[in-house]
ROSE-4610 file (N, C-alpha, C; in Angstrom, 1 decimal, always signed):
// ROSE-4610
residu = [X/X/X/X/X/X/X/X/X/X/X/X/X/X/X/X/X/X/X/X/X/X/X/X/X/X/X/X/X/X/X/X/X/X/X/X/X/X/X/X/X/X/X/X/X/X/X/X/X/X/X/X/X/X/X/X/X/X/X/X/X/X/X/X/X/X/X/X/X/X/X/X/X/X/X/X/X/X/X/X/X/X/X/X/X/X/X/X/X/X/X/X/X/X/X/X/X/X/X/X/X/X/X/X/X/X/X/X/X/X/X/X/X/X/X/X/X/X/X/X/X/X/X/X/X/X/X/X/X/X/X/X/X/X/X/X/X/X/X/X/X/X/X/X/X/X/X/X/X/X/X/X/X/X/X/X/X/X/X/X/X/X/X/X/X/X/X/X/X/X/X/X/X/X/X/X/X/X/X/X/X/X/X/X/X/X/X/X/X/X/X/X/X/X/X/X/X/X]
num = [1/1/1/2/2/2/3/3/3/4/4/4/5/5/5/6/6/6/7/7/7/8/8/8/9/9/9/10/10/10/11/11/11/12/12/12/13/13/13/14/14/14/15/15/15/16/16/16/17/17/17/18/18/18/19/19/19/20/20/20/21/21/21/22/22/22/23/23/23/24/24/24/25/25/25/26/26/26/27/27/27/28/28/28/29/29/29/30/30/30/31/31/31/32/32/32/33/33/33/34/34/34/35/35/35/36/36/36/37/37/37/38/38/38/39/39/39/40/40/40/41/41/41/42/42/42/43/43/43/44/44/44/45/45/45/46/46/46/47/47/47/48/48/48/49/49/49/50/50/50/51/51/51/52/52/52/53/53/53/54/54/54/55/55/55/56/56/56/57/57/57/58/58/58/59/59/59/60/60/60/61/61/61/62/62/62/63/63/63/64/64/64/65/65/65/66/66/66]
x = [+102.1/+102.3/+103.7/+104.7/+105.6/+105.1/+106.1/+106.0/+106.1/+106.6/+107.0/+105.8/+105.3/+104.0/+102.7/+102.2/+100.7/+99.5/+99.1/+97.6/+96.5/+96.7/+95.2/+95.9/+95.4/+95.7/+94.4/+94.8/+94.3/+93.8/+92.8/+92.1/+91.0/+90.9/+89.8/+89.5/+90.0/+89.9/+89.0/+89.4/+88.5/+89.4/+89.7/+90.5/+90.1/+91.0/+90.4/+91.9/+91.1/+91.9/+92.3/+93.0/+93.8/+93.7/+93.0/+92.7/+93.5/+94.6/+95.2/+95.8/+97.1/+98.5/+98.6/+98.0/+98.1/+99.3/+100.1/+101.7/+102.3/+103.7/+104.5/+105.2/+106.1/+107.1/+108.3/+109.4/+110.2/+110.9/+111.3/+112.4/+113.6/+114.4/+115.7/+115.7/+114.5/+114.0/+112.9/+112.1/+109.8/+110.0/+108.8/+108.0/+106.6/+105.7/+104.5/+104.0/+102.7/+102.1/+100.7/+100.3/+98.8/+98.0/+97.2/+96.2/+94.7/+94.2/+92.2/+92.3/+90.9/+90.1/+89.1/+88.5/+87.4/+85.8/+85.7/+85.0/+85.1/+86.1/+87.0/+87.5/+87.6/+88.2/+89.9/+90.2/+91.8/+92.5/+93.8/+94.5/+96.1/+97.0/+97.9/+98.7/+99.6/+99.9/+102.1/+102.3/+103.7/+104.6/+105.5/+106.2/+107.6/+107.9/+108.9/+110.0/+111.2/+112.0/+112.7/+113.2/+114.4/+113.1/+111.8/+111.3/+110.3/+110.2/+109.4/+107.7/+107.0/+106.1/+105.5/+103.7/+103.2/+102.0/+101.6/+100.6/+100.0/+98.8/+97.9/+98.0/+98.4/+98.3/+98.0/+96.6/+95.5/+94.3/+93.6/+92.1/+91.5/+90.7/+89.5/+88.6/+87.4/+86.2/+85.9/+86.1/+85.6/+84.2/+83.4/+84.8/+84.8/+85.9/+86.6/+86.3/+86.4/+86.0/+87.1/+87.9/+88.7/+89.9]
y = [+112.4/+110.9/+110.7/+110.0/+109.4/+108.5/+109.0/+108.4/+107.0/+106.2/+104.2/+104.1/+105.1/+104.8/+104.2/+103.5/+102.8/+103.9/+104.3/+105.1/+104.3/+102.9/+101.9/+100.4/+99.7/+98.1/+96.9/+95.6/+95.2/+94.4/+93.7/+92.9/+91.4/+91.0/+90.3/+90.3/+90.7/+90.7/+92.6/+93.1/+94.5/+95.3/+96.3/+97.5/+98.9/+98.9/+100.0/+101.2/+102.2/+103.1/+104.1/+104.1/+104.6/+106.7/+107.1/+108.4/+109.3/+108.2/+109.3/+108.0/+108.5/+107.5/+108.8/+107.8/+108.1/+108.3/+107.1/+106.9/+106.3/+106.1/+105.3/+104.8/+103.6/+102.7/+102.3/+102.8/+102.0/+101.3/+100.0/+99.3/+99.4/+98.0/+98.1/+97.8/+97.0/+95.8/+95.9/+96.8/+97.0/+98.6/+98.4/+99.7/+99.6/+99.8/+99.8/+101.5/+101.0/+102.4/+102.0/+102.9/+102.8/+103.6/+103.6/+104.0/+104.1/+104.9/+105.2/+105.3/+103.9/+103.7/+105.3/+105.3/+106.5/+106.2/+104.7/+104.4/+104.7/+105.0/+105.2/+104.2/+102.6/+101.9/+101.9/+101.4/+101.5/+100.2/+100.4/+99.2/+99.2/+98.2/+98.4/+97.7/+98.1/+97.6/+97.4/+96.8/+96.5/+95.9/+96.8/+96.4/+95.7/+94.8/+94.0/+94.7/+95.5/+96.1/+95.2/+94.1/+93.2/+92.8/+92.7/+92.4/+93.1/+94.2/+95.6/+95.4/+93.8/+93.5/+94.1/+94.4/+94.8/+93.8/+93.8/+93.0/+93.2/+93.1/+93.8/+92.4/+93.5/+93.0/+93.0/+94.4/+94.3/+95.1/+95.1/+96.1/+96.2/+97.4/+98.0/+98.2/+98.2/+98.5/+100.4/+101.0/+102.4/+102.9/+104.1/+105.7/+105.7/+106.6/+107.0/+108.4/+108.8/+109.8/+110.6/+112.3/+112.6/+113.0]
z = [+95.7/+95.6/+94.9/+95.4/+95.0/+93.2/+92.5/+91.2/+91.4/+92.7/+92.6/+93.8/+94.0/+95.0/+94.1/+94.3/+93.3/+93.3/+92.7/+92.1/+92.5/+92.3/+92.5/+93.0/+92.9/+93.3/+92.8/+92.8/+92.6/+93.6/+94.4/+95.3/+94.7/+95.1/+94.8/+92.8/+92.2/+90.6/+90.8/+91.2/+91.2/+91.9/+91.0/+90.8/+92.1/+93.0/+93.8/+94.0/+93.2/+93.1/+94.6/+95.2/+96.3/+96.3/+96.9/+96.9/+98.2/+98.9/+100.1/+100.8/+100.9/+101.7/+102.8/+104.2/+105.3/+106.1/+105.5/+106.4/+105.4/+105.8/+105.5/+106.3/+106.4/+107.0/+106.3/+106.0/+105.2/+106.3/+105.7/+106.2/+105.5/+105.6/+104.7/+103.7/+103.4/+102.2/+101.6/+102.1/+102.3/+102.8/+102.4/+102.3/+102.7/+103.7/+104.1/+103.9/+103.1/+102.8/+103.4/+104.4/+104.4/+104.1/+103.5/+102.6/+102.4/+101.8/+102.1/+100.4/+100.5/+98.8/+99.1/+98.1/+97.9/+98.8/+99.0/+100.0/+101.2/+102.1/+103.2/+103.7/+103.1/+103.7/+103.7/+104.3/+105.0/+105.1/+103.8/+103.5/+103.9/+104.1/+104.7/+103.3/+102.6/+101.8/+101.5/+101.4/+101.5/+100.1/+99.6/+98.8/+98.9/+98.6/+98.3/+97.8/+98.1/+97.4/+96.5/+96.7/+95.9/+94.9/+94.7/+93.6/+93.0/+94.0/+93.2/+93.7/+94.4/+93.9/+95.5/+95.2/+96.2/+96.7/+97.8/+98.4/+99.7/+99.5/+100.5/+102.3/+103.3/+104.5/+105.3/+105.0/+106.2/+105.3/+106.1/+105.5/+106.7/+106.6/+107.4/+106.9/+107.2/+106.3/+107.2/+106.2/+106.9/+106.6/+106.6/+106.8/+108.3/+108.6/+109.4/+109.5/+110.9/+111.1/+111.1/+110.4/+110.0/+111.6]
């Protein structure tokens, strides 16, 4: 894992720590990482480069089959 990549996140006031980045997307400005919590669900998450800040912009409820 990238050292500016997130370990965990925050949702709903409850902490879910991120156990495997699936992909990545950079743009010119963002960065889309998608990601599996320890549950197996599947979040799509996107960072703001000009302000550093991250925010969740999809979910799946998993597991997934490998």
């Amino acid at each position: 894992m990238d050292p500016g990549e997130p370990r965990a996140f925050f949702l709903a006031g409850h902490r879910l720590e991120i156990i495997r980045i699936l992909d990545r997307w950079p743009g010119s400005d963002h960065l889309y990482l998608k990601v599996q919590d320890p549950q197996g669900d599947l979040f799509l998450l996107r960072r703001d480069d000009p302000t550093g800040r991250w925010s969740v912009h999809s979910f799946r409820a998993g597991p997934f089959p490998e």
